[in-house]
Structure formats: C-alpha cells, structure tokens
C-alpha positions as CSV (number, residue, x, y, z in Angstrom):
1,X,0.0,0.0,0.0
2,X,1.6,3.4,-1.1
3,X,0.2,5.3,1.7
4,X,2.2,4.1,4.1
5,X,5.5,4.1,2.3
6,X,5.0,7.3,2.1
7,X,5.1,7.6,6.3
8,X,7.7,5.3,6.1
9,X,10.3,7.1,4.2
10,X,9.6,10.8,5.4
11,X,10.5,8.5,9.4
12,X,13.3,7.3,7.1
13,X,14.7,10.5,6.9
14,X,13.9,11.9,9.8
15,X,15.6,8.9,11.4
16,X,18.8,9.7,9.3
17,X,18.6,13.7,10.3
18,X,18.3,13.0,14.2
19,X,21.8,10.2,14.0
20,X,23.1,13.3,12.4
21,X,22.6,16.3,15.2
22,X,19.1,17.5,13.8
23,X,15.8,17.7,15.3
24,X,12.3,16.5,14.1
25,X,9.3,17.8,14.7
26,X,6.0,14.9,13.7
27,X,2.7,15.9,12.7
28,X,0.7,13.1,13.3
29,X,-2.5,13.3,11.9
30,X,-3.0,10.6,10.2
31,X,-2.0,8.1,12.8
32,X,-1.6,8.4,16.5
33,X,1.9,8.9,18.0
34,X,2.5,5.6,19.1
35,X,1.3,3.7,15.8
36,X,4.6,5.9,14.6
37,X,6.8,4.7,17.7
38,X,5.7,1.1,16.7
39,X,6.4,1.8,13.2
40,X,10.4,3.3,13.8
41,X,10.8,-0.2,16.4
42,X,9.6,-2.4,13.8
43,X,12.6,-0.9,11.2
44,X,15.3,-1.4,14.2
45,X,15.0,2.7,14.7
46,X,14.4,4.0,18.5
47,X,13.5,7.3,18.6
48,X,12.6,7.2,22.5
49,X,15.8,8.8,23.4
50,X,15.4,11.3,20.9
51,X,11.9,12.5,22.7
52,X,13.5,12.3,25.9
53,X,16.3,15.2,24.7
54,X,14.0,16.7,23.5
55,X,15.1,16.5,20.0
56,X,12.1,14.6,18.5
57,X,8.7,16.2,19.0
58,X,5.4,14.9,18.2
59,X,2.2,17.3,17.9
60,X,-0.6,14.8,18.2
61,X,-3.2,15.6,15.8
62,X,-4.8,12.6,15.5
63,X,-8.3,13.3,15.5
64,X,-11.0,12.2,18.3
65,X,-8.5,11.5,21.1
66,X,-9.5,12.1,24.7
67,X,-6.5,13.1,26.1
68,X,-3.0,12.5,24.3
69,X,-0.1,12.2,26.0
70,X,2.8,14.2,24.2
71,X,3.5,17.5,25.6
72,X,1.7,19.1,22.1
73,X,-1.2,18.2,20.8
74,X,-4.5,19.7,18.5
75,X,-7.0,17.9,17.8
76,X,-7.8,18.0,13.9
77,X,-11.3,18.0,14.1
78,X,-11.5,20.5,16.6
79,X,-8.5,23.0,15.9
80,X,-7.9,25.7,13.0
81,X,-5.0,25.9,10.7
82,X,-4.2,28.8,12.9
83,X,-4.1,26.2,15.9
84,X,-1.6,24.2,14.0
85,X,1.0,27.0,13.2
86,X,0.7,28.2,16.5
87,X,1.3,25.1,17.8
88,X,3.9,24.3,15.4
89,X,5.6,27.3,16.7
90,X,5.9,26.2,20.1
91,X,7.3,22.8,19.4
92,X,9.9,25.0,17.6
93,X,11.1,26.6,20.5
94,X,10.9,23.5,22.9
95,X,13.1,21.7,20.0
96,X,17.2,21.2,21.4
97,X,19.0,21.4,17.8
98,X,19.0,24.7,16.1
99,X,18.0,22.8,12.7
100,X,15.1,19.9,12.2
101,X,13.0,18.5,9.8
102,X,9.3,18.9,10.1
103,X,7.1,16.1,8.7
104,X,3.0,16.8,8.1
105,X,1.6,13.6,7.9
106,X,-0.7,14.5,6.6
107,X,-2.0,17.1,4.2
108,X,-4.5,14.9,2.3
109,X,-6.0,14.2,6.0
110,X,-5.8,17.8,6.3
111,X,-7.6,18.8,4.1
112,X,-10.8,16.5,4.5
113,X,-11.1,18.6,7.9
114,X,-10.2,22.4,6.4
115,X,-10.6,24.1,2.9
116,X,-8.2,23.0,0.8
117,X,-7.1,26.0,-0.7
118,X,-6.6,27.2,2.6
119,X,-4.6,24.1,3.3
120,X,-2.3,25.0,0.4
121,X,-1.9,28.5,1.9
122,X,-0.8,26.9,5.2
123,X,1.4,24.7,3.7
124,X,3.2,27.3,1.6
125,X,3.4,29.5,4.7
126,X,4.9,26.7,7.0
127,X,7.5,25.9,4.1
128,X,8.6,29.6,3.7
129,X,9.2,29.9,7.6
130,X,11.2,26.5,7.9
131,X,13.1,27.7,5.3
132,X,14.3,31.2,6.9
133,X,15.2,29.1,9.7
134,X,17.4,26.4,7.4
135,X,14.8,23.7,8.4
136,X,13.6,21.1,6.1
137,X,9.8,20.5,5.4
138,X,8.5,17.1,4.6
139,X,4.7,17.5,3.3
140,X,2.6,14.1,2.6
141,X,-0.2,13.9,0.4
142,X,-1.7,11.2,-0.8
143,X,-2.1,10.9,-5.0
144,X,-6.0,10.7,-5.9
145,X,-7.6,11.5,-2.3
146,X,-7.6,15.8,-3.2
147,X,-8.8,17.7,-6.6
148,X,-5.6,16.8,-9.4
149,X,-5.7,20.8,-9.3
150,X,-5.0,21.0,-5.9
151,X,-2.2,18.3,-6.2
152,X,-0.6,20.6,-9.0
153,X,-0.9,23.5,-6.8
154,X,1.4,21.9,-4.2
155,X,3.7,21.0,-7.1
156,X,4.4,24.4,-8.2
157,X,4.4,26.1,-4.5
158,X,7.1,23.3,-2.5
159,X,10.6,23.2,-3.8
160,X,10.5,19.5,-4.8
161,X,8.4,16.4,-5.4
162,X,8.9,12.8,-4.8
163,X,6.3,10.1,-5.7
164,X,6.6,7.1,-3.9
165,X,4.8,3.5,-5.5
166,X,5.0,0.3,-4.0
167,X,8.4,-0.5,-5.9
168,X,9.5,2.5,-7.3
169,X,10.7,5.8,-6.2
170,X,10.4,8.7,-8.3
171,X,12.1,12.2,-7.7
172,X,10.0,14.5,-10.1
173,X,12.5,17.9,-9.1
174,X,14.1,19.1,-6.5
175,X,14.5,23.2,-7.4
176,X,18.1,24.0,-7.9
177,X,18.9,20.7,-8.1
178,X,17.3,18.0,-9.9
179,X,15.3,19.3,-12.7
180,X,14.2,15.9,-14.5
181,X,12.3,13.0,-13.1
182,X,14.8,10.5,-11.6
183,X,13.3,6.8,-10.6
184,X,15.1,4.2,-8.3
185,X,13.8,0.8,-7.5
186,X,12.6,0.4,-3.8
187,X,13.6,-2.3,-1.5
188,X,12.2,-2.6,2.5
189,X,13.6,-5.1,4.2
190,X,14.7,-5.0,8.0
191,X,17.3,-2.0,7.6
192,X,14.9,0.2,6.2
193,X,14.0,1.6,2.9
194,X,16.8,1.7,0.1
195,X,16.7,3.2,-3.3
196,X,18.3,1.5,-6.2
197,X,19.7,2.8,-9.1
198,X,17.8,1.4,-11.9
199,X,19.2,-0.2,-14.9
C-alpha cells in the first residue's frame, strides 16, 4: 500500500537527520503517535531517546482523542489551521538542535477537515518559515484522495516532489537541483528503505 511508504520514508529520513545532530518535529495526523513509535521499532529505529532530549517532537493531531499524551497536541477535528501554526511554533522553541525537519503527515487528512485552498496557503506559509530558519519540510499527500488541481498546486508552490509507489521511487524535481524525473527501485527489508539505481 503506497500510503504508508510514504510515512515510512519521510520516518526514514527523519531517522537519518536525528543520528546526524538534527531535530524533528511529527505531525501526526494521520495516525496516533504511538502507531509511529511502533512503526520506527519495527525498522530497528528508536526514537525514544530522541523525545526524551527533546530532539524529537510529536504534535498529536490525531483526531478524536481524549487526552493524548505528548507535551503538544491539536485535535484536527476540533482545531484551526491557525491552531496548527501556532502550535507548530511552540514545538519549535521547545526543540534542542538549532535545525530539524518537520514532517506533516498529513496534508490529504488535512484537508478532509479544512478548505483546501486554505490548506495550500498553510502549507506554503509553514514551508517559507522553515526555510528562513534552514529547516527542512517534509509535506505528505496522498495521490487521488484531493482535486488533481489542488495536487498541481502543491507542485508548483514546494521546492520539490517525490512520488513514492509500492516499488519505485520517483524524484519529479528538486528546485536548484534535480530538474528531470529520476526513478530508483525500492527495496524494504529489515534496515529500512533503500533506493536502487535502476538499470
């Protein structure tokens, strides 16, 4: 199932970013915070000490919970997209290293709760911030769940583009830097998720 390869590479990369000094900040809306603790343990990745130095941060948006138990949390059924940046904000200043990734999972969820133009808006506003602070944005959306105009829209607005399929991984562009599609084959096994060069 695509959908969750998609969680499972952006934890990928997070993964690599906190063994490498940085911070991550998790969005969880999609799934609850410890469906994405159980997902890191099942790849061999333990992010427990991470959250304890305070260097991995979930903001629990899972919706219909009674009471989560990370230090951030809003609701997605009950909370604005001003809720989110402002709690997005916070997590920033509680996060240790001075640079992090930040993943949304997701934005397709997101947007079956808030107008999705105003869900683009957000987006675009969240990526321009992260990216005066030299932080890295991961945005998930899922193909086929929003409007194909709304999926463009995102397109043209992020600075690059990866579509992940149950054995391939595609880099459409990454501005500056890659500016034709590049595929690699996809292999999960234990150790994670590794691209292949294809042939």
């Amino acid at each position: 199932d695509p959908g969750p390869l998609k969680q499972l590479w952006a934890q990928h990369y997070a993964y690599g970013e906190l063994l490498s000094g940085k911070g991550t900040i998790y969005l969880s809306i999609t799934s609850p915070p410890e469906d994405i603790r159980k997902n890191f343990t099942r790849f061999n990745k333990e992010i427990t000490r991470f959250e304890d130095e305070n260097s991995f941060i979930f903001i629990d948006c899972y919706p219909r919970r009674q009471d989560s138990r990370v230090q951030f949390s809003t609701p997605v059924h009950t909370s604005s997209l001003t809720d989110f940046g402002m709690v997005l904000s916070e997590a920033s200043q509680a996060m240790i290293p001075e640079q992090a990734v930040v993943v949304v999972d997701s934005l397709s969820t997101l947007m079956l709760y808030s107008d999705p133009e105003q869900v683009i808006k957000f987006a675009v506003n969240q990526a321009s911030k992260l990216k005066e602070w030299g932080w890295t944005g991961i945005f998930i959306v899922e193909k086929g769940v929003n409007d194909e105009k709304i999926e463009n829209s995102l397109k043209f607005l992020l600075d690059g583009v990866f579509e992940i399929l149950s054995n391939e991984f595609h880099i459409q562009w990454i501005r500056g830097m890659v500016d034709k599609p590049v595929k690699y084959a996809l292999d999960i096994s234990q150790r994670g998720f590794l691209l292949l060069p294809q042939r």
